[in-house]
NUDRENFI-54568 format. One record per residue (C-alpha): residue number from 0; residue in one letter; z, x, y. Coordinates in nm, 3 decimals. Each point is the difference from the previous one (the first is absolute). Layout:
N
   i aa       z       x       y
 NUM  A       Z       X       Y
...
This chain:
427
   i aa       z       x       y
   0  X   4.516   0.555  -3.851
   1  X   0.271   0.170  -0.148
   2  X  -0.059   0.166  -0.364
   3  X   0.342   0.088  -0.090
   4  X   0.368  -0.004   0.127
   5  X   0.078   0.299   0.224
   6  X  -0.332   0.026   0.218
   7  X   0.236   0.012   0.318
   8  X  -0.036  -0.365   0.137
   9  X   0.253  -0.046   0.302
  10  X   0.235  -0.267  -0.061
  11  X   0.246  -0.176   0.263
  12  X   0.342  -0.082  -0.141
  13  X   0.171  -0.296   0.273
  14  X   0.351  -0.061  -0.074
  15  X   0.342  -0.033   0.196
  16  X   0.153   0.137  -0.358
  17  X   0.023   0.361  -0.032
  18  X   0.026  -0.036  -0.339
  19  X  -0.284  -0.253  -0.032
  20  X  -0.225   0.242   0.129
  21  X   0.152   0.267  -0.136
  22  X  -0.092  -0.157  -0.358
  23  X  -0.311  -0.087   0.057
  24  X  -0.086   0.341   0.162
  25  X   0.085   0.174  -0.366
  26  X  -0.210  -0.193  -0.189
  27  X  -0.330   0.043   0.233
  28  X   0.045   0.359  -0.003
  29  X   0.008  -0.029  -0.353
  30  X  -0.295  -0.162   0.008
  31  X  -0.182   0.230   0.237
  32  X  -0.009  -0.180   0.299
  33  X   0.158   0.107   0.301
  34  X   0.255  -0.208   0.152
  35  X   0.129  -0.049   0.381
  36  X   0.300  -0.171   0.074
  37  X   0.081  -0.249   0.261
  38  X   0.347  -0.190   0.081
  39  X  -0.153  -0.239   0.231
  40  X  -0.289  -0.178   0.104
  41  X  -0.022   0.159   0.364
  42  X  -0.021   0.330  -0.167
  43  X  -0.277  -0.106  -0.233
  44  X  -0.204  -0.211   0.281
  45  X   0.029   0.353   0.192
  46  X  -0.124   0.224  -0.312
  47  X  -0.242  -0.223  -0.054
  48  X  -0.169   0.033   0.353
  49  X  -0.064   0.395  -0.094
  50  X  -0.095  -0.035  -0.385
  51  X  -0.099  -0.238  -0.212
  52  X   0.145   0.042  -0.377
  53  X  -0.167  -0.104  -0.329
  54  X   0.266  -0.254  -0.076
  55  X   0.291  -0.092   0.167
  56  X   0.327  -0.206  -0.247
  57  X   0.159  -0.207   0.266
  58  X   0.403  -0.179  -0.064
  59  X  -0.055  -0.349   0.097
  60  X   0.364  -0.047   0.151
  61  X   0.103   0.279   0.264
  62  X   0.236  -0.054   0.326
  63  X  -0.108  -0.042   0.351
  64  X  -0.415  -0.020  -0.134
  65  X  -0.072  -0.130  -0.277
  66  X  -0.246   0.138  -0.261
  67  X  -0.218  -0.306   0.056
  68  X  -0.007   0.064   0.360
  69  X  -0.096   0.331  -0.055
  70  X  -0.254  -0.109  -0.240
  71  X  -0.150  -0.226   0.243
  72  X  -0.023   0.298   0.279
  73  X  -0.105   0.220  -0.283
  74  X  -0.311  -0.226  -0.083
  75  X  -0.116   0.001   0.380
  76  X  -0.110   0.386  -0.021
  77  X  -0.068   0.033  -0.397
  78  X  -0.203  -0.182  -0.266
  79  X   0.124  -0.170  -0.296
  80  X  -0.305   0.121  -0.184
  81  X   0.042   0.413   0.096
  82  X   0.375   0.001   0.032
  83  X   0.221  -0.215  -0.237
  84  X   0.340  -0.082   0.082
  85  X   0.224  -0.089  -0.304
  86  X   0.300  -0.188   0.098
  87  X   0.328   0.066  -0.152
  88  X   0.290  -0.274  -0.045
  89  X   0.330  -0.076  -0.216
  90  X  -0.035  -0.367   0.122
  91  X  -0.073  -0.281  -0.277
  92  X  -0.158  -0.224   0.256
  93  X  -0.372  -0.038   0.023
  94  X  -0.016  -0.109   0.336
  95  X   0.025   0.376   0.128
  96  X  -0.223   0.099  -0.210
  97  X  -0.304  -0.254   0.093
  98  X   0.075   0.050   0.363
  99  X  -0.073   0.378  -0.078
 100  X  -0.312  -0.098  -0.174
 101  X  -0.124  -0.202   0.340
 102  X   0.076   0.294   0.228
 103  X  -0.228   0.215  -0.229
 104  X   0.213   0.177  -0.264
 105  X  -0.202   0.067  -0.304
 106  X   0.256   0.008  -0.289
 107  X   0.405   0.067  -0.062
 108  X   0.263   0.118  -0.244
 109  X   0.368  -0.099   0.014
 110  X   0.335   0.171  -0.036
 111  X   0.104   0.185  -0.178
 112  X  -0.343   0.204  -0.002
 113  X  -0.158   0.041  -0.356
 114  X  -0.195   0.304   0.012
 115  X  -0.285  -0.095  -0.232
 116  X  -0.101  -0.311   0.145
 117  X   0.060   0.199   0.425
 118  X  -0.225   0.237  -0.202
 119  X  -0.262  -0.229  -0.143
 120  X   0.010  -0.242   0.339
 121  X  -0.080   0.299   0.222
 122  X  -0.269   0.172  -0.212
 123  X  -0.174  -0.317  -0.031
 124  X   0.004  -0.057   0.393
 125  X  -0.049   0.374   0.070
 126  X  -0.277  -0.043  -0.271
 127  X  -0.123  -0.341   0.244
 128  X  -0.006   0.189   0.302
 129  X  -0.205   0.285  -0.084
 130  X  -0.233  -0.207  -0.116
 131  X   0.004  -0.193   0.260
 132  X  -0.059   0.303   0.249
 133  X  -0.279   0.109  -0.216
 134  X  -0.186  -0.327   0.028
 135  X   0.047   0.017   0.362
 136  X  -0.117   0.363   0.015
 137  X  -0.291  -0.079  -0.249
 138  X  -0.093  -0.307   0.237
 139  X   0.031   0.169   0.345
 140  X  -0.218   0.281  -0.174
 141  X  -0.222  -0.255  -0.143
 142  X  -0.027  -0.118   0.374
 143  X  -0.066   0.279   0.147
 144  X  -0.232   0.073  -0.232
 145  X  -0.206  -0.352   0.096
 146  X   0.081   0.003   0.340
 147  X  -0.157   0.366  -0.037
 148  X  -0.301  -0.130  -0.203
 149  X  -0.058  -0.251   0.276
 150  X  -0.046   0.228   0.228
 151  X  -0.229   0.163  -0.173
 152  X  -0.213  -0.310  -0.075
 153  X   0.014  -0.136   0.385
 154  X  -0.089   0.411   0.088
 155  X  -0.304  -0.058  -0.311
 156  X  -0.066  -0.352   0.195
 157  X  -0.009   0.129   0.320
 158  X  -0.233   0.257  -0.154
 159  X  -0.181  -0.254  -0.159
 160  X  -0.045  -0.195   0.317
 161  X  -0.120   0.274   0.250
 162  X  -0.276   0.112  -0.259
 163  X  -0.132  -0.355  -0.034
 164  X   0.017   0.017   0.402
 165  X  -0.189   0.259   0.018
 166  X  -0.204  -0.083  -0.310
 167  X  -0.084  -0.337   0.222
 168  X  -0.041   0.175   0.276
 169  X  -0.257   0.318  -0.129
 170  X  -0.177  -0.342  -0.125
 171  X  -0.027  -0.153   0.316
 172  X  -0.078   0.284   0.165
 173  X  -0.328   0.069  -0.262
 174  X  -0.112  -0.369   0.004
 175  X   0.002   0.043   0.369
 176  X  -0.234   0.361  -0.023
 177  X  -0.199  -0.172  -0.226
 178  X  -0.049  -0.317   0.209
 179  X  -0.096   0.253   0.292
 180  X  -0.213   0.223  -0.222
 181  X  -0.168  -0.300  -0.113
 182  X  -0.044  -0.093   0.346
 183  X  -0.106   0.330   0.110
 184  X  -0.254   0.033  -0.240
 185  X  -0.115  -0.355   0.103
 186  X  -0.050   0.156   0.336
 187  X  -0.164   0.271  -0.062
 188  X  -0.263  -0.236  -0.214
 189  X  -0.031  -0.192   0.312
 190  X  -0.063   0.287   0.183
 191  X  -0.217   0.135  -0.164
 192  X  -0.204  -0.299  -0.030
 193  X   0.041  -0.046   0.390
 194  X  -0.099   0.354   0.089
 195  X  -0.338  -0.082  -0.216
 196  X  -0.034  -0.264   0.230
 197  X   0.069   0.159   0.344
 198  X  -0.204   0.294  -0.093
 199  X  -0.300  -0.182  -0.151
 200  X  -0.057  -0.221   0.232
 201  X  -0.068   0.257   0.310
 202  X  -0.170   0.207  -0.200
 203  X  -0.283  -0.278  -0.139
 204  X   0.017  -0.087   0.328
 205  X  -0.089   0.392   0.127
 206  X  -0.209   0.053  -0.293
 207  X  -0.251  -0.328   0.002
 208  X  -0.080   0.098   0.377
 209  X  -0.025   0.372  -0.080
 210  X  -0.237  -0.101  -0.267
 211  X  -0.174  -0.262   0.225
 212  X  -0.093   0.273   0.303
 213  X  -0.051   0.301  -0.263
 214  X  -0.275  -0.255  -0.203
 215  X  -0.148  -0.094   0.327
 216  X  -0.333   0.209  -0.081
 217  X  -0.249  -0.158   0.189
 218  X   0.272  -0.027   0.340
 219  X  -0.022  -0.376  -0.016
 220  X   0.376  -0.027   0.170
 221  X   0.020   0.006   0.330
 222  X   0.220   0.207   0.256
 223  X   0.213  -0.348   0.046
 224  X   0.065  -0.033  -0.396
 225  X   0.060   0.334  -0.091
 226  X   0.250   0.039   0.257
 227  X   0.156  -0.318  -0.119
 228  X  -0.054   0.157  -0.348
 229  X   0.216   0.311   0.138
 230  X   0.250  -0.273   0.139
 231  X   0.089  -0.129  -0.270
 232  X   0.046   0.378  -0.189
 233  X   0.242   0.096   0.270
 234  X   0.230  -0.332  -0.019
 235  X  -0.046   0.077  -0.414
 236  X   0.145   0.349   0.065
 237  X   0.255  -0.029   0.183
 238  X   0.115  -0.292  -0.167
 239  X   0.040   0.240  -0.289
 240  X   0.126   0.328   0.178
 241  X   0.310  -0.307   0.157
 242  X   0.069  -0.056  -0.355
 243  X   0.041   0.358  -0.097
 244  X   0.189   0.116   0.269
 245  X   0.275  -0.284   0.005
 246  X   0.004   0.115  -0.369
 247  X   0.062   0.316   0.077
 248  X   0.268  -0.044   0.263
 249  X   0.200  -0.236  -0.265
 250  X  -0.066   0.266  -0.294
 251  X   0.193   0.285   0.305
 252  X   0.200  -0.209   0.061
 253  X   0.149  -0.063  -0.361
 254  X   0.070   0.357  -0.034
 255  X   0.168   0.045   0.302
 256  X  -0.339   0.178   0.135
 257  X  -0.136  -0.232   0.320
 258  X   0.073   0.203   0.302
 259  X  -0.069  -0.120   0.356
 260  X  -0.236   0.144   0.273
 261  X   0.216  -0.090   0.249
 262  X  -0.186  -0.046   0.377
 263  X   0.069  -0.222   0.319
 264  X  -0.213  -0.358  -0.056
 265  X  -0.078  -0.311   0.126
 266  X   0.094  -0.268  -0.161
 267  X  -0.249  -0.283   0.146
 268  X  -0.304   0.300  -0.120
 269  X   0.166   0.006  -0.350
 270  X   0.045  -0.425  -0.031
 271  X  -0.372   0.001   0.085
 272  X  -0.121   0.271  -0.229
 273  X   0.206  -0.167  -0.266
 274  X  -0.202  -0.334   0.084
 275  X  -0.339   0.156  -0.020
 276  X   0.072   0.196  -0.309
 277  X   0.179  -0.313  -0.209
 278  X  -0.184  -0.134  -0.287
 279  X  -0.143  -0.208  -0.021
 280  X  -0.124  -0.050   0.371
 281  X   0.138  -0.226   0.172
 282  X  -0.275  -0.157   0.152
 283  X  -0.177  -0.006  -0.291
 284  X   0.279  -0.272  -0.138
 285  X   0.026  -0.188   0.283
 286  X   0.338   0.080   0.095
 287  X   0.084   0.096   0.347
 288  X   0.221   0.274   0.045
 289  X   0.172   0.039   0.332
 290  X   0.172   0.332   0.149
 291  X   0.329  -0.020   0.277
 292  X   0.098   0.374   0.064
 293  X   0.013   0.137   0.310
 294  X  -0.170   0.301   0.018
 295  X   0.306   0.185   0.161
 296  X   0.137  -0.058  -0.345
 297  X  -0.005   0.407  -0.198
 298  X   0.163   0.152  -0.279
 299  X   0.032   0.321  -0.199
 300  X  -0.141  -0.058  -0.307
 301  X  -0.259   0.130  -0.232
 302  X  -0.347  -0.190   0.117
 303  X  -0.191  -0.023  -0.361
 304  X   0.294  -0.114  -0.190
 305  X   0.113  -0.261   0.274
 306  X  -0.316  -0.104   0.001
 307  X  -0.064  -0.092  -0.364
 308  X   0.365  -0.165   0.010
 309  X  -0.086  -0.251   0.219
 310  X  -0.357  -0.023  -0.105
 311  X   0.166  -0.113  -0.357
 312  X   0.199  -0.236   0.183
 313  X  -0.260  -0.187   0.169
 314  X  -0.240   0.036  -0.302
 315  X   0.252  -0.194  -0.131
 316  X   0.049  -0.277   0.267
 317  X  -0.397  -0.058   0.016
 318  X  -0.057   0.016  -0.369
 319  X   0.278  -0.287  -0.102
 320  X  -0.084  -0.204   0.287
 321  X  -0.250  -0.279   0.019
 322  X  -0.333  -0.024   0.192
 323  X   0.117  -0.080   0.409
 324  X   0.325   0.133  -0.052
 325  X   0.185   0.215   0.240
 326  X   0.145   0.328  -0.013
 327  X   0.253   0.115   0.300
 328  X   0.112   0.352   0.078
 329  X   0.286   0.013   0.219
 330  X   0.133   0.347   0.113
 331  X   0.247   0.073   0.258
 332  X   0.286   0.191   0.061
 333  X   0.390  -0.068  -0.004
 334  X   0.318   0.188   0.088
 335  X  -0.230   0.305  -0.092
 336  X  -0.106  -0.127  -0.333
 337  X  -0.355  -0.092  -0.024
 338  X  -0.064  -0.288  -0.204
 339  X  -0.320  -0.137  -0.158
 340  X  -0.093  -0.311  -0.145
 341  X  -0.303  -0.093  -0.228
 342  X  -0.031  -0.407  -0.073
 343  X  -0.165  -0.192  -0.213
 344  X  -0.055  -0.380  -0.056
 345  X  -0.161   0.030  -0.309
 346  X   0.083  -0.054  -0.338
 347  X   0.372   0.194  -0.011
 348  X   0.163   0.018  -0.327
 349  X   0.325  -0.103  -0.138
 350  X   0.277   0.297   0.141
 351  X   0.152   0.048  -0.393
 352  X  -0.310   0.190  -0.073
 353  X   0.045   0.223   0.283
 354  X   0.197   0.308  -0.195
 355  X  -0.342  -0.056  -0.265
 356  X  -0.270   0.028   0.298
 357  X   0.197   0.274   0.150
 358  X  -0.114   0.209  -0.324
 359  X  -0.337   0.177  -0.023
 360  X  -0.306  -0.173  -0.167
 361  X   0.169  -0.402   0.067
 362  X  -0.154  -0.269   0.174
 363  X   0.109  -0.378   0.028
 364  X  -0.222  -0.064  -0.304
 365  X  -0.042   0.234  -0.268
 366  X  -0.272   0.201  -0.245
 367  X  -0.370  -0.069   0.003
 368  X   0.104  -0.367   0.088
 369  X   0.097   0.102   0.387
 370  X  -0.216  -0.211   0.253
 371  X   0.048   0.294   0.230
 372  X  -0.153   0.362   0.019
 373  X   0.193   0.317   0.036
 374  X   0.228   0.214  -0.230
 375  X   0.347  -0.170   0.147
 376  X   0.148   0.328   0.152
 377  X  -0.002  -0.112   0.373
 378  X   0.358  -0.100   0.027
 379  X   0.141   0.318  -0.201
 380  X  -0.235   0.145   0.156
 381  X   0.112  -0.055   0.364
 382  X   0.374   0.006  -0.094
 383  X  -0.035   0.363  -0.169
 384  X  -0.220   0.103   0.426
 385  X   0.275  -0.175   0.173
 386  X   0.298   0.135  -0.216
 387  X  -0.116   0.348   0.100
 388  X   0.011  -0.087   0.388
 389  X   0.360  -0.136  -0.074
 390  X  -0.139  -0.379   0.114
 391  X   0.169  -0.288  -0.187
 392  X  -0.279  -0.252  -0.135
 393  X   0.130  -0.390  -0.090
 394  X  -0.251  -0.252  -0.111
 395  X   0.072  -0.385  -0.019
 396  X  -0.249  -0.268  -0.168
 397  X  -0.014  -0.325  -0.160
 398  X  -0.211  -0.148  -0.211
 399  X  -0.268  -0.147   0.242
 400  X   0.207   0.084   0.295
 401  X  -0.216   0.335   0.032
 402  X   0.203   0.362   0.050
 403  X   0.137   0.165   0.290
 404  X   0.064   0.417  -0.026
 405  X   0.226   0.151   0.233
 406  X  -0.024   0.415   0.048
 407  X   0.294   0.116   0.203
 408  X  -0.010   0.346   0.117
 409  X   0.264   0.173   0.123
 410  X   0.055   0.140   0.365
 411  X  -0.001   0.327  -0.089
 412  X  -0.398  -0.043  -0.073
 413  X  -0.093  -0.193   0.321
 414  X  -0.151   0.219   0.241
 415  X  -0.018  -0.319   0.272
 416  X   0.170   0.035   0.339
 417  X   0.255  -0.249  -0.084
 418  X   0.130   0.252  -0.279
 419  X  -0.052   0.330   0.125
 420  X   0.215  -0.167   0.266
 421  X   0.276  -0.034  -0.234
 422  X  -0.039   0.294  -0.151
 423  X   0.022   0.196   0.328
 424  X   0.289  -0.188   0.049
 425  X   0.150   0.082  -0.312
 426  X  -0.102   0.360   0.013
């Protein structure tokens, strides 16, 4: 905005009159401004494209282009608002002078030029147009400044956002510890309870006929009964040394600690072991368990732990299978691989709960309710022995269907003739 004549404003001065201009010249420089002059419009339009002046006094009626057309070229590359054009004109008819206003002129003085009202018209545009600028200036700052602040809030949203993520997330993530704590701890209850059970039960057993042969004072048993007596103390024992060793081999093998004791064995003399030492017995539930291996059939493998892995798995298949049942174990071997299968037709269970049976300390029914003895470690049990010997292990069931286990071991632990064969051949 200008604050006083004299602050330097650059004014055009368009005329085909020498003397025109030249009068108008004298009295801007008396006023302070500093004027250009032009005889023609080409020579303005051409000035125009390297500068743009504060104010440009334009004559109306010049030959060969016209101040109006030059007006109307003018207003394609300048603003009416930032850069007023006064026209200048002797004529008496309006017409010229409302065309001017449509092509975007924002004032005019006539001939002969009074000084004091050129001076008063172009101070009060000059005066216009700085304020205009400064509006614009204050309003592009203003929108920078917003368009500044909004990033600033989306950046504080985004913020915002991404810690209630993770907020929602660290939530999540401790209502799903504390659903598995509370589930752990469940277990262990249950386990604890369960061990009682395992361990009590052998050992009243053990105890009652300990007490029964060391009270015998006057030798009224017999030979027959107290080696029935003695019977019954053995099966009582090593019912309880089974439970602490597959304990054992679970607790190594949690920390990484189970080893094998790797040796050349038959698999048909392992199957059968496994059978005898299940529990419970087979024959004492009724359930007939049936053994297809040939006996050609070896592996490298670590006897004890083998063993108890497929003693689990057929405790398993006699314990959740009805009175007359069958049980089928089906070894043989295939392109090198042996493969065994242990099936059931008893009671199966429904293949969503498989992930929760493959845990320690599960069974198909739960807590002190379970129709079932045992402490529910067979199948991790098994998976954690055949893991070790690099053997893949894939159960299927269904709820009264019974359950079929599949133990597939790979070539490189078949000692048969079929695979050294191949490996011979490989070698």
């Amino acid at each position: 905005m200008q604050e006083r004549p004299g602050s330097g404003q650059v004014i055009f001065v368009v005329d085909d009159e020498a003397f025109n201009r030249d009068i108008a010249s004298r009295h801007l420089r008396k006023m302070g401004y500093l004027p250009r002059e032009f005889a023609d419009g080409a020579s303005v339009l051409k000035a125009l494209e390297a500068a743009t002046p504060d104010l440009i006094l334009l004559d109306i009626h010049m030959p060969n282009m016209s101040g109006l057309e030059v007006l109307s070229m003018a207003r394609q590359t300048t603003s009416k608002s930032e850069t007023p054009i006064l026209m200048v004109t002797a004529d008496s008819n309006p017409e010229s002078v409302v065309q001017a206003f449509e092509l975007g002129a924002n004032d005019y003085v006539t001939k002969p030029i009074d000084s004091r009202t050129l001076g008063a018209r172009i101070g009060t545009h000059l005066q216009l147009s700085a304020a205009t600028k400064q509006i614009r200036a204050f309003a592009e700052g203003a929108e920078k400044i917003v368009a500044e602040q909004a990033v600033d809030l989306q950046k504080r949203n985004d913020d915002l956002v991404r810690e209630i993520r993770l907020r929602m997330a660290v939530e999540a993530e401790l209502r799903e510890a504390k659903l598995r704590a509370e589930e752990e701890n469940r277990g262990k209850s249950e386990f604890l309870a369960l061990m009682t059970h395992e361990l009590i039960t052998p050992l009243h057993v053990t105890l009652g006929f300990a007490e029964l042969i060391s009270g015998d004072r006057q030798d009224s048993i017999g030979p027959g009964q107290y080696r029935e007596y003695a019977g019954h103390i053995a099966v009582s024992a090593r019912q309880l040394l089974a439970v602490v060793k597959d304990m054992l081999a679970l607790v190594k093998h949690d920390v990484g600690k189970l080893s094998l004791n790797e040796s050349e064995i038959a698999l048909r003399d392992i199957l059968q072991r496994a059978v005898s030492e299940a529990r419970p017995n087979h024959e004492e539930a009724r359930v007939r368990v049936e053994i297809d291996c040939d006996p050609g059939i070896e592996l490298l493998g670590d006897r004890f732990l083998m063993t108890r892995a497929f003693a689990s798995l057929v405790s398993n298949a006699v314990k959740f299978s009805p009175a007359g049942a069958r049980c089928e174990i089906a070894a043989a071997t295939v392109d090198g691989s042996v493969k065994v299968r242990i099936s059931d037709n008893g009671a199966g269970f429904d293949p969503s709960q498989l992930q929760r049976l493959s845990s320690p300390f599960r069974q198909n029914s739960t807590g002190l309710t379970r129709t079932h003895q045992g402490l529910g470690i067979g199948i991790p049990l098994a998976k954690a022995v055949f893991d070790l010997h690099q053997a893949g292990m894939a159960i299927e069931s269904s709820v009264g269907g019974g359950t079929t286990v599949e133990v597939v071991f790979p070539a490189r632990r078949s000692l048969s003739s079929s695979a050294r064969s191949i490996q011979r051949a490989a070698g």
